[in-house]
NULUM-68077 format. One line per 3 residues: number of its first residue (from 1); their letters; for each residue x, y, z of N, C-alpha, C. Coordinates in steps of 0.2 Angstrom, whole numbers, plus 5000, padded with zeros to 4 digits. Last residue first. Layout:
NULUM-68077
NUM> a> X Y Z X Y Z X Y Z ~ ...
end
This chain:
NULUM-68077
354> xxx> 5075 5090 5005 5082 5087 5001 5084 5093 5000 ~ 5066 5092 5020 5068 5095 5015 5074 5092 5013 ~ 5052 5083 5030 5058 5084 5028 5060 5088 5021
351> xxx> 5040 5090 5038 5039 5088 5031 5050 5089 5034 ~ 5038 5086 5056 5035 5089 5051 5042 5088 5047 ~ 5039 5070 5053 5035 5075 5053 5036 5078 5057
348> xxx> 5041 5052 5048 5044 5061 5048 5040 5068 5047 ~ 5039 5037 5053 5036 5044 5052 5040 5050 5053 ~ 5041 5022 5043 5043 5027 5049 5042 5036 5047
345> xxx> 5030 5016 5036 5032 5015 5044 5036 5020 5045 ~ 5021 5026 5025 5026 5021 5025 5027 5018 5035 ~ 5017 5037 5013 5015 5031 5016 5018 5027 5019
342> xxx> 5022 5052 5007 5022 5045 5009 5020 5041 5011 ~ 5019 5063 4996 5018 5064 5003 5019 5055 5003 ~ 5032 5076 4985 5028 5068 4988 5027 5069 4994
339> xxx> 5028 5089 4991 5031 5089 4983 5026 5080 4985 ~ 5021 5105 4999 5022 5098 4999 5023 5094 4993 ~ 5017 5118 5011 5019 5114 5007 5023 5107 5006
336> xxx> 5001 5118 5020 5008 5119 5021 5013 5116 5011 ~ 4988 5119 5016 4993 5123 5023 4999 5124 5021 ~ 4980 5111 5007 4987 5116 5005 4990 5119 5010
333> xxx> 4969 5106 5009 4970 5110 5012 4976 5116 5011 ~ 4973 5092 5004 4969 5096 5000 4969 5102 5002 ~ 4987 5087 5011 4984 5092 5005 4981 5094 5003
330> xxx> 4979 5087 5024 4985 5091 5022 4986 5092 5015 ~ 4971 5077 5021 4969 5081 5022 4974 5088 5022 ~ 4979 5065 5019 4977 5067 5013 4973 5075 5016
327> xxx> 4984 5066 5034 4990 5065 5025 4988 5069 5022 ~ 4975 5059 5040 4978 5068 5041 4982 5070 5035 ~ 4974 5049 5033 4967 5053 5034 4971 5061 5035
324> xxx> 4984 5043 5036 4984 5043 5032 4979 5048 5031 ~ 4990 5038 5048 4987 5045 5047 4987 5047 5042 ~ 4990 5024 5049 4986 5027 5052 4984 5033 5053
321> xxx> 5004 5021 5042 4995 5022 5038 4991 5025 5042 ~ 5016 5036 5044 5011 5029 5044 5005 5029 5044 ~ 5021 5049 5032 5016 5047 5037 5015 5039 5039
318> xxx> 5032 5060 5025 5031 5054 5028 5027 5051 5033 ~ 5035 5074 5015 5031 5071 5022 5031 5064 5022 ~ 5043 5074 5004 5045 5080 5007 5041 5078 5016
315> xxx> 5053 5067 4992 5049 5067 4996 5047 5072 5002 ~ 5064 5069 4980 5055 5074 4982 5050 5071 4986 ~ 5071 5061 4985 5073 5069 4985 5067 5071 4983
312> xxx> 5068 5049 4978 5068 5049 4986 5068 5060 4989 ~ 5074 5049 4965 5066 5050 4969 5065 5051 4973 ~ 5085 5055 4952 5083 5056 4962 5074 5056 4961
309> xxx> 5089 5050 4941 5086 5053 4941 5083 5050 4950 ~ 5104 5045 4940 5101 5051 4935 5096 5052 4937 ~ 5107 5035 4949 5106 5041 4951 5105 5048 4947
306> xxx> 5106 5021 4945 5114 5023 4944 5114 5034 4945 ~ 5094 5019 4949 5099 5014 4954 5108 5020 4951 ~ 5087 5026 4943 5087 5026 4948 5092 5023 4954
303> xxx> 5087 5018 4928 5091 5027 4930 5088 5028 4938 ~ 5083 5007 4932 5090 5007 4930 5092 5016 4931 ~ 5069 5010 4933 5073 5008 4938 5082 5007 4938
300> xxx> 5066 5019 4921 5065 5020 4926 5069 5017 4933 ~ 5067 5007 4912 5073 5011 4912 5072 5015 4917 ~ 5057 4996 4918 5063 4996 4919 5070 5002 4916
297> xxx> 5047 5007 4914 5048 5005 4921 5055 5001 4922 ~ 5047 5007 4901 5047 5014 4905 5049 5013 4911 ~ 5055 4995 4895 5051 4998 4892 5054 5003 4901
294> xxx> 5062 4982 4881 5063 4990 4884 5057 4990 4886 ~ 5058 4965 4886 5059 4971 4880 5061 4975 4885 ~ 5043 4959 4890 5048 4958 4885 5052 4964 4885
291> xxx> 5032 4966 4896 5036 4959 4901 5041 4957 4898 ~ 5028 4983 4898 5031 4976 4893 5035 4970 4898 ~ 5025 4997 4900 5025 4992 4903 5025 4988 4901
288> xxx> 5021 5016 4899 5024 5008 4896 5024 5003 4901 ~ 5008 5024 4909 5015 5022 4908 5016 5017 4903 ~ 4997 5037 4909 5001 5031 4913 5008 5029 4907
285> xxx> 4996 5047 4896 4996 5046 4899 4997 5038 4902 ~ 4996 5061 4885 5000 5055 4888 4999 5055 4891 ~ 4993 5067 4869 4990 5066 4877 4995 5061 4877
282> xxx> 5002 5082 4859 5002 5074 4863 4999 5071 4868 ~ 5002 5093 4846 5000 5092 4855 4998 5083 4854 ~ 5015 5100 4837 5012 5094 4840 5009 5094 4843
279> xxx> 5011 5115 4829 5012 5112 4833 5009 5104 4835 ~ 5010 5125 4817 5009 5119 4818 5014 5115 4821 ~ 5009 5139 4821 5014 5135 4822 5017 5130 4821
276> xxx> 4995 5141 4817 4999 5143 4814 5009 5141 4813 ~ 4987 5129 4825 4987 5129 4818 4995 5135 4814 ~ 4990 5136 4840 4992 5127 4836 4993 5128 4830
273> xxx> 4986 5149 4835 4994 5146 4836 4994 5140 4836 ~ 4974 5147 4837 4974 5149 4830 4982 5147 4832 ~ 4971 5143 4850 4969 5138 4845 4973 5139 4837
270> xxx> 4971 5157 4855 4977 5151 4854 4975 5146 4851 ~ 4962 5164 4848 4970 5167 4847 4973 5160 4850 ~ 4951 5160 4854 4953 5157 4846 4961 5160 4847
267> xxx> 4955 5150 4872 4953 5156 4867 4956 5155 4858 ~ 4948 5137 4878 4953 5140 4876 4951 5144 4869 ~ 4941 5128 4892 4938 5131 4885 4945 5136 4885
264> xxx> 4938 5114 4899 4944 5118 4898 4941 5120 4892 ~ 4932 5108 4916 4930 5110 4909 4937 5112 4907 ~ 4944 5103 4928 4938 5106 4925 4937 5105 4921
261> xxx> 4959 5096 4929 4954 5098 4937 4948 5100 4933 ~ 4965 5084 4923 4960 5090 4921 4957 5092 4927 ~ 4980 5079 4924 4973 5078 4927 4968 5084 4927
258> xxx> 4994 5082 4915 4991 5084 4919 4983 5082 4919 ~ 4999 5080 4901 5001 5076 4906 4995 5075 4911 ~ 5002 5085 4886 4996 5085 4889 4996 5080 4895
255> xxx> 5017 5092 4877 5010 5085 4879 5007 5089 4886 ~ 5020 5099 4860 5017 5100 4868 5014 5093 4870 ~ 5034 5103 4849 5029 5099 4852 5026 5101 4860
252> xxx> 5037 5117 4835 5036 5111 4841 5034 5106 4845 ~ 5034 5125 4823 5035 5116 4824 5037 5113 4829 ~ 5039 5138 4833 5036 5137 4827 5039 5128 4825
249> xxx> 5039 5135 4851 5042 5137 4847 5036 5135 4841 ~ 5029 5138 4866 5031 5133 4861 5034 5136 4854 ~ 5022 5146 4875 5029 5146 4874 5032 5142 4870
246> xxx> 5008 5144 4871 5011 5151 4869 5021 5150 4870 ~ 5006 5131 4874 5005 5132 4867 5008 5139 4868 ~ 5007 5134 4889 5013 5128 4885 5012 5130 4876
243> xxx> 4998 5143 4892 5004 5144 4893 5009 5140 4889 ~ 4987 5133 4891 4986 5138 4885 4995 5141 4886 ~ 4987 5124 4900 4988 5121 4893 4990 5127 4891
240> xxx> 4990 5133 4910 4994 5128 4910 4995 5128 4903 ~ 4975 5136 4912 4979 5142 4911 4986 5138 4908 ~ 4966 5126 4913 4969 5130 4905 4975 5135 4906
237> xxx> 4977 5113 4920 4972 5116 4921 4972 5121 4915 ~ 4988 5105 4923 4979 5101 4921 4974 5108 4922 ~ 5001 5102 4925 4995 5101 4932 4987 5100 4930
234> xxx> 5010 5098 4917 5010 5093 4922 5003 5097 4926 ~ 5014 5099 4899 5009 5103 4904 5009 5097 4909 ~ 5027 5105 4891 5024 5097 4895 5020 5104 4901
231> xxx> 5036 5108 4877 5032 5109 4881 5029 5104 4885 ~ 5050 5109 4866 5044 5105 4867 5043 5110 4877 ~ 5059 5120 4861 5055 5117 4857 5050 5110 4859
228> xxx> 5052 5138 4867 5054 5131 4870 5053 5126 4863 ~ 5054 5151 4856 5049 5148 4860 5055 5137 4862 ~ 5064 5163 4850 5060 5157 4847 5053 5153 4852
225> xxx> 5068 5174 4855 5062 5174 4854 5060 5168 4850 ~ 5079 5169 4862 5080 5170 4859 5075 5174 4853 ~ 5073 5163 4874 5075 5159 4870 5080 5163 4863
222> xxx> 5071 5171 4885 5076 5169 4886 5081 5163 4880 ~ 5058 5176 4877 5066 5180 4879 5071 5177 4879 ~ 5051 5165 4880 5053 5168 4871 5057 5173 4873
219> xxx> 5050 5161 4893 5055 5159 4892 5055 5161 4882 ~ 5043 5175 4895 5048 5175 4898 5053 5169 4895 ~ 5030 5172 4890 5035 5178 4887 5042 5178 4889
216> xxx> 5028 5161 4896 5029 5160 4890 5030 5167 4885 ~ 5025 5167 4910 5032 5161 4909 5032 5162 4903 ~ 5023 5181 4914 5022 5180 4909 5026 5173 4909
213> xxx> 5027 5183 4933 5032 5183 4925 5027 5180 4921 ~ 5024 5181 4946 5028 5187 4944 5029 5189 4936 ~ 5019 5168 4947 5016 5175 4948 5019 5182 4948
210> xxx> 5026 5161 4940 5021 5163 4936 5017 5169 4939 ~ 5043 5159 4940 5037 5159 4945 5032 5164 4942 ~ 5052 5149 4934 5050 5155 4932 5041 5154 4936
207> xxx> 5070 5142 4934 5064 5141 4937 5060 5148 4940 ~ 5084 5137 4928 5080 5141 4925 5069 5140 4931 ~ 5091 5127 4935 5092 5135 4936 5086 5139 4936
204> xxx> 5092 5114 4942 5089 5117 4939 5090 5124 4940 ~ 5098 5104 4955 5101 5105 4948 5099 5108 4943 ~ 5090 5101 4964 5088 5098 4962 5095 5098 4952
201> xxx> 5090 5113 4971 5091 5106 4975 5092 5101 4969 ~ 5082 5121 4962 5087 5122 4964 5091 5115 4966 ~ 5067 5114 4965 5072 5115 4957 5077 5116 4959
198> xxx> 5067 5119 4978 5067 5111 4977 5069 5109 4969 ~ 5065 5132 4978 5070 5127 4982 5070 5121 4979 ~ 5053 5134 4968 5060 5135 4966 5066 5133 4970
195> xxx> 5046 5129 4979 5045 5124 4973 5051 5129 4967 ~ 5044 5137 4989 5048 5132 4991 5049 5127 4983 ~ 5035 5148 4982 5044 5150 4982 5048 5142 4984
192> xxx> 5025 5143 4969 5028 5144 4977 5036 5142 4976 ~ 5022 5142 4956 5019 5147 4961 5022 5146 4965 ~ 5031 5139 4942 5028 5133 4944 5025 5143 4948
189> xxx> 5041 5131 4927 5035 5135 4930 5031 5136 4936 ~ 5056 5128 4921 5050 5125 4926 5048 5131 4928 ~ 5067 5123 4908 5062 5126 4912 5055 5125 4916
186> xxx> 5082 5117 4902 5075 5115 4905 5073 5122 4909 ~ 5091 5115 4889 5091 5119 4892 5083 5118 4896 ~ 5097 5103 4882 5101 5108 4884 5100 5113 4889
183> xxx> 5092 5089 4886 5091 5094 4884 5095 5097 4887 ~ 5095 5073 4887 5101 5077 4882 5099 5086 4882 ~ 5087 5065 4895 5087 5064 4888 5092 5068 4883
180> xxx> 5092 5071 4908 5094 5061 4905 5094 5063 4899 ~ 5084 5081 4907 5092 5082 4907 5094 5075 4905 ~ 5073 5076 4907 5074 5079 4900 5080 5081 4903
177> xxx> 5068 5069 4919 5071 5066 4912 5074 5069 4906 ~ 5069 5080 4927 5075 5074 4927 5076 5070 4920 ~ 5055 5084 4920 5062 5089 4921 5069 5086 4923
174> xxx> 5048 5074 4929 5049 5076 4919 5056 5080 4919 ~ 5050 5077 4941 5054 5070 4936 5055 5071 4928 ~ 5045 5088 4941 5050 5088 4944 5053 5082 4940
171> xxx> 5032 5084 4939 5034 5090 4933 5042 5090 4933 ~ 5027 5076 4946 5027 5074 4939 5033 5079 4936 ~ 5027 5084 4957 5032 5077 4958 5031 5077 4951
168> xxx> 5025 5101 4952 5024 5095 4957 5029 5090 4954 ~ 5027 5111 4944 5034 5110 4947 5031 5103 4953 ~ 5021 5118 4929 5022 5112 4935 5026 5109 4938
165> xxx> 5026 5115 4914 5022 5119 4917 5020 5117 4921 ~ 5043 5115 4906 5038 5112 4911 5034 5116 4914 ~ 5050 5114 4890 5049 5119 4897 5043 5116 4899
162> xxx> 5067 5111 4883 5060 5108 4887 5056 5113 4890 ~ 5078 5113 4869 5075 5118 4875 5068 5115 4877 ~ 5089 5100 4863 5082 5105 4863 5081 5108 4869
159> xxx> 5102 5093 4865 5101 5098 4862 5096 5102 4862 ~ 5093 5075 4860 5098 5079 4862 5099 5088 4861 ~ 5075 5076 4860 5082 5074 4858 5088 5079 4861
156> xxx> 5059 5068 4864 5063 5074 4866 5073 5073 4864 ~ 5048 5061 4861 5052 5061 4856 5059 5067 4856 ~ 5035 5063 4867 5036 5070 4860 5041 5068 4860
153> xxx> 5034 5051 4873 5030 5050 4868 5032 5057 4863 ~ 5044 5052 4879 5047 5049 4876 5041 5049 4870 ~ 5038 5063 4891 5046 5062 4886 5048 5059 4879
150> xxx> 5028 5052 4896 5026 5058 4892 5033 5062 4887 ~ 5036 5041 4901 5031 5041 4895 5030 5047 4893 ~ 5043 5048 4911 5048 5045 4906 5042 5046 4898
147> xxx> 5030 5051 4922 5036 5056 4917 5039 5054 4911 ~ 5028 5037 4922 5023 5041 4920 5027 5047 4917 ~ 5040 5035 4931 5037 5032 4925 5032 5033 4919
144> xxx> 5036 5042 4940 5043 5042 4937 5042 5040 4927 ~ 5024 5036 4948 5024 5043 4943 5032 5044 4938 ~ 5031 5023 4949 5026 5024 4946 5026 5031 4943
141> xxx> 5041 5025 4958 5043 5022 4952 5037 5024 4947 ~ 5040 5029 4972 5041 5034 4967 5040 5034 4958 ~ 5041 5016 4976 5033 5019 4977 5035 5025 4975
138> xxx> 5055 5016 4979 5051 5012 4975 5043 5011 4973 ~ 5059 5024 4987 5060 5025 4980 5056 5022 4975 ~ 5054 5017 4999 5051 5023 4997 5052 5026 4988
135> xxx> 5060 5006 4998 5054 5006 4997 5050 5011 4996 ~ 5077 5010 4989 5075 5010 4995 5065 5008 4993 ~ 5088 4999 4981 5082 5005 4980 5078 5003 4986
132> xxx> 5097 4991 4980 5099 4997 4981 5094 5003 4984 ~ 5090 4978 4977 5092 4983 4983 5096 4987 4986 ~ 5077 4982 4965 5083 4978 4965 5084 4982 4975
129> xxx> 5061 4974 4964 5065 4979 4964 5072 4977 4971 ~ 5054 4965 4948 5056 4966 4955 5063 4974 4958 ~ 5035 4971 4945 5046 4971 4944 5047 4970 4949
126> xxx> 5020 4962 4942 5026 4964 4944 5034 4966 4942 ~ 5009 4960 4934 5010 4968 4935 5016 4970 4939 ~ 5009 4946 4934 5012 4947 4928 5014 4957 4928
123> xxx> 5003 4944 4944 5010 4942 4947 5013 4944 4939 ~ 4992 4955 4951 4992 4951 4946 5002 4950 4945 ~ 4987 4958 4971 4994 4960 4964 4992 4955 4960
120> xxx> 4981 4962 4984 4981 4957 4979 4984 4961 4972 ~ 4989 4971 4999 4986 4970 4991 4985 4966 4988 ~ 4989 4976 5015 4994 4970 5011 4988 4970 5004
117> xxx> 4988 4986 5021 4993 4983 5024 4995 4977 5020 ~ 4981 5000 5013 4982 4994 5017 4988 4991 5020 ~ 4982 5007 5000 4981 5010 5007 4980 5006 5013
114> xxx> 4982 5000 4990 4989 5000 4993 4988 5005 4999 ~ 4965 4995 4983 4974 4996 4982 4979 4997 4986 ~ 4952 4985 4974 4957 4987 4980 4966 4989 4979
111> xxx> 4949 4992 4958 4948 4987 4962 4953 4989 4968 ~ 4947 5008 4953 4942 5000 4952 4942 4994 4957 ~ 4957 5012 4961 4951 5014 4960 4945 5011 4957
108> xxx> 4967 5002 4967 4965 5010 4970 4961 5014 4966 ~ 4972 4998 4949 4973 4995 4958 4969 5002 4960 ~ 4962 4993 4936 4965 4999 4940 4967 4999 4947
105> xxx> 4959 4988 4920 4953 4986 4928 4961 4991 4932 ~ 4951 4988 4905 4956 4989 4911 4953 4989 4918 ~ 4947 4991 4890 4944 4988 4898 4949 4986 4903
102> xxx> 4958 4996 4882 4951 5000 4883 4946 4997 4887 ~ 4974 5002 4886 4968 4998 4887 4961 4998 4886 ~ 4983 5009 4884 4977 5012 4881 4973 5009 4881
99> xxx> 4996 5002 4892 4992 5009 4894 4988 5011 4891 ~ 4997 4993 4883 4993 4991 4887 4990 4998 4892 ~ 5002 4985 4870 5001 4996 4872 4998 4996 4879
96> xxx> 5004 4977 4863 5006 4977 4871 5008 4984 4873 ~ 4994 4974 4854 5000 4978 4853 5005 4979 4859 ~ 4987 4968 4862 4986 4963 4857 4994 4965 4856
93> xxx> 4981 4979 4871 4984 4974 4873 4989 4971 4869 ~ 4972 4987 4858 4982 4988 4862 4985 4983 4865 ~ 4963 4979 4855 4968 4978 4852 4974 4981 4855
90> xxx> 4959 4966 4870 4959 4972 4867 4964 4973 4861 ~ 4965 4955 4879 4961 4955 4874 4959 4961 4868 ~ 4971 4962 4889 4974 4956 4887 4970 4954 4879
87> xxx> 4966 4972 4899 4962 4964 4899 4965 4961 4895 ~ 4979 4977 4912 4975 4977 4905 4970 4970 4905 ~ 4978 4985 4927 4979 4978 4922 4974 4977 4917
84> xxx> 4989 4996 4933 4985 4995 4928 4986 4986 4924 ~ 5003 4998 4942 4996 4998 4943 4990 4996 4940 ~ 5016 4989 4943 5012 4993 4939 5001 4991 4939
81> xxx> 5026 4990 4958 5020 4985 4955 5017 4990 4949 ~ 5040 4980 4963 5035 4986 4963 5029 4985 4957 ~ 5046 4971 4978 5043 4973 4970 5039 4978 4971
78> xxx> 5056 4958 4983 5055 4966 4985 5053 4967 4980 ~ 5051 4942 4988 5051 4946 4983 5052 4954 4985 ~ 5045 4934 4997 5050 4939 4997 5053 4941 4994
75> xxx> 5039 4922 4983 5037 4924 4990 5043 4926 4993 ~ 5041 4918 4969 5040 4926 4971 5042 4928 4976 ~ 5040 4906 4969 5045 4908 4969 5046 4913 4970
72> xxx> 5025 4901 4969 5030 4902 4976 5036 4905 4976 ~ 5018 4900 4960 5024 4907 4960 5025 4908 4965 ~ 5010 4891 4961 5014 4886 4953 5017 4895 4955
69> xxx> 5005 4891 4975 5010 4886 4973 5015 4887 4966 ~ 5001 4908 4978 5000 4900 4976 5006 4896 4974 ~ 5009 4918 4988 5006 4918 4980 5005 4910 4981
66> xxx> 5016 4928 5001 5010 4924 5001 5012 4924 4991 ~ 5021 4942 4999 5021 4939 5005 5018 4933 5005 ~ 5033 4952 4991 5027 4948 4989 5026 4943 4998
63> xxx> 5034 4968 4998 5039 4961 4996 5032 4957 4997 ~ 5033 4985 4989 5033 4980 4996 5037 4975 4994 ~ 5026 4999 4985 5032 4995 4984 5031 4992 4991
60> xxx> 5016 5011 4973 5016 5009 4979 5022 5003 4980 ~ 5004 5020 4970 5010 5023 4971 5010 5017 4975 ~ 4988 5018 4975 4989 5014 4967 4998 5016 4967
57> xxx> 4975 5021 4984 4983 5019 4983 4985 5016 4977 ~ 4958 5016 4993 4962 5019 4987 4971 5017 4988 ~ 4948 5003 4990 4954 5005 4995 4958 5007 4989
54> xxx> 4930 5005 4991 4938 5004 4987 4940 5006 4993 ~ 4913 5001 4989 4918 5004 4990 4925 5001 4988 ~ 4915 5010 4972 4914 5009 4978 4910 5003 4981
51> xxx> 4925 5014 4958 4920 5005 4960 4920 5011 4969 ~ 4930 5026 4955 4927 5022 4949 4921 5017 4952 ~ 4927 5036 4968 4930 5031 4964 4927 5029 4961
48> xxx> 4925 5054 4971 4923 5047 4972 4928 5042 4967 ~ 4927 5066 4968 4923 5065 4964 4922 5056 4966 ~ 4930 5074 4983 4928 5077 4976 4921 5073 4973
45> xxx> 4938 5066 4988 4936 5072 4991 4931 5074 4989 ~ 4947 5056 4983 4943 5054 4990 4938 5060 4993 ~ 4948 5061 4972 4945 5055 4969 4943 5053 4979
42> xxx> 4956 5071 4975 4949 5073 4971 4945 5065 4972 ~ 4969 5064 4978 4966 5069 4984 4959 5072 4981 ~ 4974 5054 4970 4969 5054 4975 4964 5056 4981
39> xxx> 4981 5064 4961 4972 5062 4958 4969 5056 4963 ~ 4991 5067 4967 4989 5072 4966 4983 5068 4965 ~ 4995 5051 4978 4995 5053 4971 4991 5060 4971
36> xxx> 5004 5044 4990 4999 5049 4988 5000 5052 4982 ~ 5014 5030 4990 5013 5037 4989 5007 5037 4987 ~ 5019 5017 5001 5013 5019 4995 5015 5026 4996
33> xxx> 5028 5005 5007 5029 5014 5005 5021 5013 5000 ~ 5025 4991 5008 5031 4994 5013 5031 5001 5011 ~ 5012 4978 5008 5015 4984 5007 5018 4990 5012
30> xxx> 5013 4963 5003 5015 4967 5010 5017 4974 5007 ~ 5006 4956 4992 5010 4960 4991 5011 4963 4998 ~ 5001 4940 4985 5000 4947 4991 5005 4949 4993
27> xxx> 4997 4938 4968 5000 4936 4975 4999 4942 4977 ~ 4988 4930 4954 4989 4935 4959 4991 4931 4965 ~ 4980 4919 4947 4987 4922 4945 4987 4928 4947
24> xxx> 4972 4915 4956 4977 4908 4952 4983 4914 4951 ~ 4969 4925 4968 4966 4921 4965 4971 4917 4959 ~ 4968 4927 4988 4972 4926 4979 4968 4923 4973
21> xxx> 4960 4938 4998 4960 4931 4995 4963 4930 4987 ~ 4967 4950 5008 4964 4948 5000 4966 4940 5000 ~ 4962 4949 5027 4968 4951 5022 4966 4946 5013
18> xxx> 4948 4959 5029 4950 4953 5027 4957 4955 5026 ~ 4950 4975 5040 4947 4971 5031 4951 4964 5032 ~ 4947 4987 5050 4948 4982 5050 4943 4976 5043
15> xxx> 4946 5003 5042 4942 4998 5045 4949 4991 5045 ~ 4945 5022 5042 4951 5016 5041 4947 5010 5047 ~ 4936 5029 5029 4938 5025 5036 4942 5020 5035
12> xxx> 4930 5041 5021 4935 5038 5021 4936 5037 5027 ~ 4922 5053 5012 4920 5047 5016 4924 5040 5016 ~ 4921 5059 5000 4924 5064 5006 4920 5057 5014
9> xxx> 4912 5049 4992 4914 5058 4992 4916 5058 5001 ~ 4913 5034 4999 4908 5040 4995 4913 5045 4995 ~ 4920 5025 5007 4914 5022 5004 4910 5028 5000
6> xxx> 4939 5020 5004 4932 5024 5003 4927 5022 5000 ~ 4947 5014 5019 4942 5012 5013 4937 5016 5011 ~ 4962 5009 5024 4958 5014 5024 4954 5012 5016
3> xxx> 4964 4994 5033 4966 4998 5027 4960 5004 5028 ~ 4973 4980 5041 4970 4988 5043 4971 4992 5033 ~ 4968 4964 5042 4972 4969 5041 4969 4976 5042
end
């Protein structure tokens, strides 16, 4: 098979690789959409992966193609896959917290992932996905998902004022979820003018472009001078964090979504507003996922099939694997703008707009 495989920092080739050998409780997933994740354009450029070498990708959706005997039922399967496999033994496991895992192994950074042509998947990391949803939708599910989690971790209710620091794919779905969930009023922050198009597009009014406006004077105006009562930082950097703390009302909440691009040192005056505010702040991270029950992923696929929450709408490029390498260098470069980037067979380029 063909996959792209990084063997260091900024040392990525697409090689001719075995197709994965299964092991009892893994099948092979033929993959039909993978997205580019924001934390794989550092982790091919930057700072490397966890295990080298690797096949990055971890966004991802196909039809199981192959699995052993005792889950041949699988085989044509259209699934999507949750990327993280817990060890099972740990106490979150035990609590089926499985996103806290504390030895976990990870598609597309630890072990092999979906920048190929075909995956080894644990048959317990699967959903299936229904067909209505396209493979591209279904390689959106994962960040989607990641969104809902950080939502449901501050607990977001009917009636509240959200505001979003970040208008990438995370920021945009959180801000879907937080119409789901009942807010009254959402705001999104972001730098580029096609990133208030695409909040527009999107059924969003309130979108505060940070280069012209104080966002968190701006949204204590438009609040009444109260402050948003929850905050969600999607990019990872201090200015973000410290912006979210200053637009947060008195007993609010803030999460902490976004992939730290650095250090982050934050001044006493805002330290001192957590304390005087007392505010919540929430790390979140990856997603719910339960083989019983509610959890993130399937309510993720149920608000996708009945349209509350549009994924296919922040795809903006579409590439086949073999440009995969121009993909990712596109972003890191930022030439041009860009919401999701795709992975898939057929190619759209240049960048489509929803």
């Amino acid at each position: 098979m063909k996959a792209w495989v990084l063997h260091g920092i900024n040392d990525l080739r697409l090689e001719d690789r075995p197709v994965p050998r299964l092991g009892g409780d893994e099948v092979l997933v033929k993959v039909e959409a993978a997205g580019i994740c924001g934390s794989d354009i550092p982790r091919i450029f930057e700072t490397g992966a966890h295990t080298l070498p690797v096949i990055p990708g971890h966004e991802f959706a196909g039809v199981v193609a192959d699995a052993p005997e005792a889950l041949s039922r699988l085989i044509g399967k259209r699934v999507c896959v949750f990327p993280l496999i817990p060890c099972m033994r740990c106490d979150s496991c035990l609590r089926e917290q499985y996103e806290t895992c504390s030895d976990y192994d990870y598609l597309g950074s630890r072990r092999d992932g979906a920048f190929a042509e075909y995956v080894a998947v644990p048959a317990q990391n699967l959903m299936e996905l229904p067909e209505g949803l396209s493979f591209e939708a279904g390689a959106m599910l994962e960040p989607a998902a990641v969104a809902l989690h950080a939502l449901r971790r501050l607990g977001v209710r009917e009636m509240e004022s959200v505001a979003i620091f970040g208008a990438g794919p995370v920021g945009l779905l959180a801000a879907q979820w937080a119409r789901v969930l009942g807010a009254k009023r959402v705001f999104l922050a972001g730098t580029k003018s096609a990133q208030a198009e695409k909040t527009r597009l999107l059924g969003f009014a309130d979108f505060l472009d940070i280069r012209e406006h104080d966002a968190a004077e701006r949204i204590a105006a438009l609040t009444g001078g109260a402050g948003a009562d929850v905050c969600v930082e999607a990019v990872g950097d201090v200015r973000s964090v410290t912006d979210c703390i200053r637009a947060a009302r008195a007993g609010g909440r803030v999460a902490l979504i976004g992939n730290p691009r650095a250090d982050m040192r934050i001044g006493k005056d805002v330290y001192q507003r957590i304390l005087r505010k007392q505010l919540g702040i929430y790390g979140s991270w990856n997603s719910g996922f339960y083989r019983g029950g509610k959890n993130d992923w399937a309510e993720t696929i149920a608000a996708a099939q009945n349209g509350d929450v549009r994924l296919e709408a922040l795809i903006t490029h579409s590439f086949p694997l073999a440009d995969l390498a121009r993909a990712a260098d596109m972003m890191r470069s930022r030439r041009e703008y860009f919401c999701k980037v795709m992975v898939c067979g057929n190619t759209i380029y240049p960048p489509r707009m929803h």
